[in-house]
DRENDO-1510 file (C-alpha; in Angstrom, 1 decimal, always signed):
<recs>
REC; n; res; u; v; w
REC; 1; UNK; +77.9; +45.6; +2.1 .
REC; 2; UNK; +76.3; +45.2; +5.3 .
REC; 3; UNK; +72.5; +46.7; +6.4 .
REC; 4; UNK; +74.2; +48.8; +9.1 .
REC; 5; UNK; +76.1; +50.2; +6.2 .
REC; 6; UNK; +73.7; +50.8; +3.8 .
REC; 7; UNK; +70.9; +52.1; +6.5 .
REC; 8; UNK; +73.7; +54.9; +7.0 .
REC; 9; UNK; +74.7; +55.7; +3.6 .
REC; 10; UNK; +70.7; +56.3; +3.3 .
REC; 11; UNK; +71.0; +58.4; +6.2 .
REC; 12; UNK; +73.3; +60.2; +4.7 .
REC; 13; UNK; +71.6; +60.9; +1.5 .
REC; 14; UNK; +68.4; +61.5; +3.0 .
REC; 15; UNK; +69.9; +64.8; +5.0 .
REC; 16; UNK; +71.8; +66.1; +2.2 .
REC; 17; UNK; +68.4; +66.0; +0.1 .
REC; 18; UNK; +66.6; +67.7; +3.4 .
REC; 19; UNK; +69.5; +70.4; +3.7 .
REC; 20; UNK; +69.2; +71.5; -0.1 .
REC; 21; UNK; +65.7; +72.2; +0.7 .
REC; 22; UNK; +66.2; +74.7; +3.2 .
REC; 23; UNK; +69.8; +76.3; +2.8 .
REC; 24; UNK; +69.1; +79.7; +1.3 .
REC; 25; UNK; +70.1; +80.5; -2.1 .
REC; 26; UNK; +72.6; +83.3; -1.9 .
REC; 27; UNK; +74.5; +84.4; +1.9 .
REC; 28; UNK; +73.0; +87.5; +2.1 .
REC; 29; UNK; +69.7; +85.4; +2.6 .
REC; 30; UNK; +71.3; +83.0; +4.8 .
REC; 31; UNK; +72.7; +86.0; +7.5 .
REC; 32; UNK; +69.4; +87.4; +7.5 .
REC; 33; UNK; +67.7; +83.8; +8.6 .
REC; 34; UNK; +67.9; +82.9; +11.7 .
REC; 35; UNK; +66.2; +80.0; +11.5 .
REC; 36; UNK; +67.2; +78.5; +8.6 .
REC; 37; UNK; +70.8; +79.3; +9.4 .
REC; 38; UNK; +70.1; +77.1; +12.6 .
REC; 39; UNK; +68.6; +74.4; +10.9 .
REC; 40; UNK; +71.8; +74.3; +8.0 .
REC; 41; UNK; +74.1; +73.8; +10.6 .
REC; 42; UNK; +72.4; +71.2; +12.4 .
REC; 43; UNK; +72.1; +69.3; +9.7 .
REC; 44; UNK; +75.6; +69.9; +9.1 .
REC; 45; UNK; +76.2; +68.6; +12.2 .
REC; 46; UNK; +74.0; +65.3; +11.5 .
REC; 47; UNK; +75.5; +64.7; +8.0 .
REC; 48; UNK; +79.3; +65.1; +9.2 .
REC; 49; UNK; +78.5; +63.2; +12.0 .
REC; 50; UNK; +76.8; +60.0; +9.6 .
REC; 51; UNK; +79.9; +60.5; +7.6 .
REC; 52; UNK; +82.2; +59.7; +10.9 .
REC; 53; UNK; +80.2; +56.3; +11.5 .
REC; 54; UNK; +80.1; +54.9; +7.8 .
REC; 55; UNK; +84.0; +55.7; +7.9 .
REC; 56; UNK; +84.0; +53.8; +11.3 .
REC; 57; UNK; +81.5; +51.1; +9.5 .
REC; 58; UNK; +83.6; +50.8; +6.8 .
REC; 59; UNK; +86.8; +50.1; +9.3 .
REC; 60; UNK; +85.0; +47.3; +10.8 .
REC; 61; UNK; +83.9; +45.7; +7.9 .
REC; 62; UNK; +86.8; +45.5; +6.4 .
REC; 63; UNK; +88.8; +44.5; +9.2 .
REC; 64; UNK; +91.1; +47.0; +9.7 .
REC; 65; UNK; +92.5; +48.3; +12.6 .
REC; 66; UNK; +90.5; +50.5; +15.0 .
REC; 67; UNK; +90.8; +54.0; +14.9 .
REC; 68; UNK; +91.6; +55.8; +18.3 .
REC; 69; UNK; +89.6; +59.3; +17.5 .
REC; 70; UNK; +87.6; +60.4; +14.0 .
REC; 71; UNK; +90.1; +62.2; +12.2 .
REC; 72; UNK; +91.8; +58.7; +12.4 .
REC; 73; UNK; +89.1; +57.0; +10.6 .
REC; 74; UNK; +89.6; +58.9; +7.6 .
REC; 75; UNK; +93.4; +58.3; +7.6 .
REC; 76; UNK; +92.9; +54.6; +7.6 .
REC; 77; UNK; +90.9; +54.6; +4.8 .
REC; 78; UNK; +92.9; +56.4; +3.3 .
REC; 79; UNK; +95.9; +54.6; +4.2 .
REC; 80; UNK; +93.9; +51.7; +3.0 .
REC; 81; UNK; +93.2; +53.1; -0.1 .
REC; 82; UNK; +89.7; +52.9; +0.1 .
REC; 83; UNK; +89.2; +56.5; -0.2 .
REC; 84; UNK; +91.2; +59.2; -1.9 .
REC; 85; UNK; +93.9; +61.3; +0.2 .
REC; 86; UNK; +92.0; +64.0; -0.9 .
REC; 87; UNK; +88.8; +63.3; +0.3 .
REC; 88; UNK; +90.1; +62.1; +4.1 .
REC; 89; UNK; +91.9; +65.4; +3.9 .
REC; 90; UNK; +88.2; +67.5; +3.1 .
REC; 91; UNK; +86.3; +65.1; +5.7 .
REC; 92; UNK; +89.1; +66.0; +8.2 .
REC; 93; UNK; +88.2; +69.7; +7.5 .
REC; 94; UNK; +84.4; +68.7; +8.0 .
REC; 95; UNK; +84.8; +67.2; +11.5 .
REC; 96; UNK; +86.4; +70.5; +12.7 .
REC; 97; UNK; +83.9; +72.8; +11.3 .
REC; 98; UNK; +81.2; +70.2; +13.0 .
REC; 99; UNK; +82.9; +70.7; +16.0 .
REC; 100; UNK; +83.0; +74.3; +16.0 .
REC; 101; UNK; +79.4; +74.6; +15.2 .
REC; 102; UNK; +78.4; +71.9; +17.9 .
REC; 103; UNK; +80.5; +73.6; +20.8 .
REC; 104; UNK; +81.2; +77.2; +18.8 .
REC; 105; UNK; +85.0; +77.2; +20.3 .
REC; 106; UNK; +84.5; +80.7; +18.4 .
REC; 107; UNK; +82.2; +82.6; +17.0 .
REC; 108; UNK; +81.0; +80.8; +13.5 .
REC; 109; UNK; +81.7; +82.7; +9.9 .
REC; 110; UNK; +78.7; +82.5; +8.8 .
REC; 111; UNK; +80.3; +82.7; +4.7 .
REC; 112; UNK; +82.5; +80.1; +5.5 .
REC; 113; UNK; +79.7; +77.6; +6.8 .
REC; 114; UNK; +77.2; +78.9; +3.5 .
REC; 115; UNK; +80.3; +78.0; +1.2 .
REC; 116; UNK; +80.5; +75.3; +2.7 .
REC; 117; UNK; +76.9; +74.3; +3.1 .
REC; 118; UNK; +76.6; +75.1; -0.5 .
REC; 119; UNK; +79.8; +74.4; -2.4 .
REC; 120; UNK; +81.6; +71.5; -0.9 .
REC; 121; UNK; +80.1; +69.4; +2.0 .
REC; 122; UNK; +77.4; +67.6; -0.6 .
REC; 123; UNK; +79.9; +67.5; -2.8 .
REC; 124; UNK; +82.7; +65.5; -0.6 .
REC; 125; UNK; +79.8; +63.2; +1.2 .
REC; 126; UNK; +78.4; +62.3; -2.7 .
REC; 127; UNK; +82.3; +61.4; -3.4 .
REC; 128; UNK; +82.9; +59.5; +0.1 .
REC; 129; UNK; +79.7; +57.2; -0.1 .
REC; 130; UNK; +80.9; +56.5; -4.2 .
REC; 131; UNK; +84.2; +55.0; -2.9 .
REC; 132; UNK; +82.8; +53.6; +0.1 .
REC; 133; UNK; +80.4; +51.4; -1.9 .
REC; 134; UNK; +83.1; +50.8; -4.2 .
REC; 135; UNK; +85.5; +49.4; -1.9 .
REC; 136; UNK; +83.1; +47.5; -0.2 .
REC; 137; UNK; +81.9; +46.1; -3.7 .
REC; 138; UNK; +85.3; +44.6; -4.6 .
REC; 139; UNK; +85.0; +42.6; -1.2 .
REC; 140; UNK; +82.5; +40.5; -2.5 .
</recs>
């Protein structure tokens, strides 16, 4: 694995160790927090977006062939079988809800980001970085 690669999995980690120290413990919590609500989401945005250049990192390093948008990334990985179906499928999900809170095309559900925030988007990043090192382990 490369140092560009590994600098952003640490990214990565790093901002889903900040987020769990300040997402709010239950929604009601979360609504009533303006500024906590703000800062989830951003980092939201920053982890989703670290997530779209490892999977463009990964494409590189293994030579594959270039994506033409994001959501792409993840399908050639998948494709590749470097990452589950599953997983590109979830991450896919991510980059529209990073999108919406980026450029709010509508107005955000704030239970939808916390359940999010709370229940999946560590969960899926955790996963993604496991069979990204993977992959790039059997390189070698």
């Amino acid at each position: 694995m490369n140092k560009r690669t590994e600098d952003k999995i640490e990214e990565i980690e790093k901002y889903l160790e900040e987020l769990s120290e300040i997402t709010p413990s239950n929604l009601e919590e979360y609504k009533r927090d303006f500024k906590a609500r703000a800062a989830c989401e951003r980092y939201a945005e920053k982890i989703i977006e670290a997530i779209v250049d490892l999977a463009f990192l990964v494409v590189k390093e293994k030579m594959l062939s270039a994506p033409e948008n994001d959501l792409q990334a993840f399908d050639i990985l998948s494709k590749n079988k470097l990452i589950s179906d599953e997983i590109s499928e979830k991450l896919k999900d991510a980059k529209g809800m990073r999108n919406i809170l980026a450029h709010e095309y509508s107005d955000v559900d704030d239970e939808i980001v916390f359940n999010s925030l709370k229940c999946e988007l560590e969960e899926d990043a955790i996963n993604f970085i496991k069979m990204v090192r993977k992959s790039l382990k059997e390189m070698k």
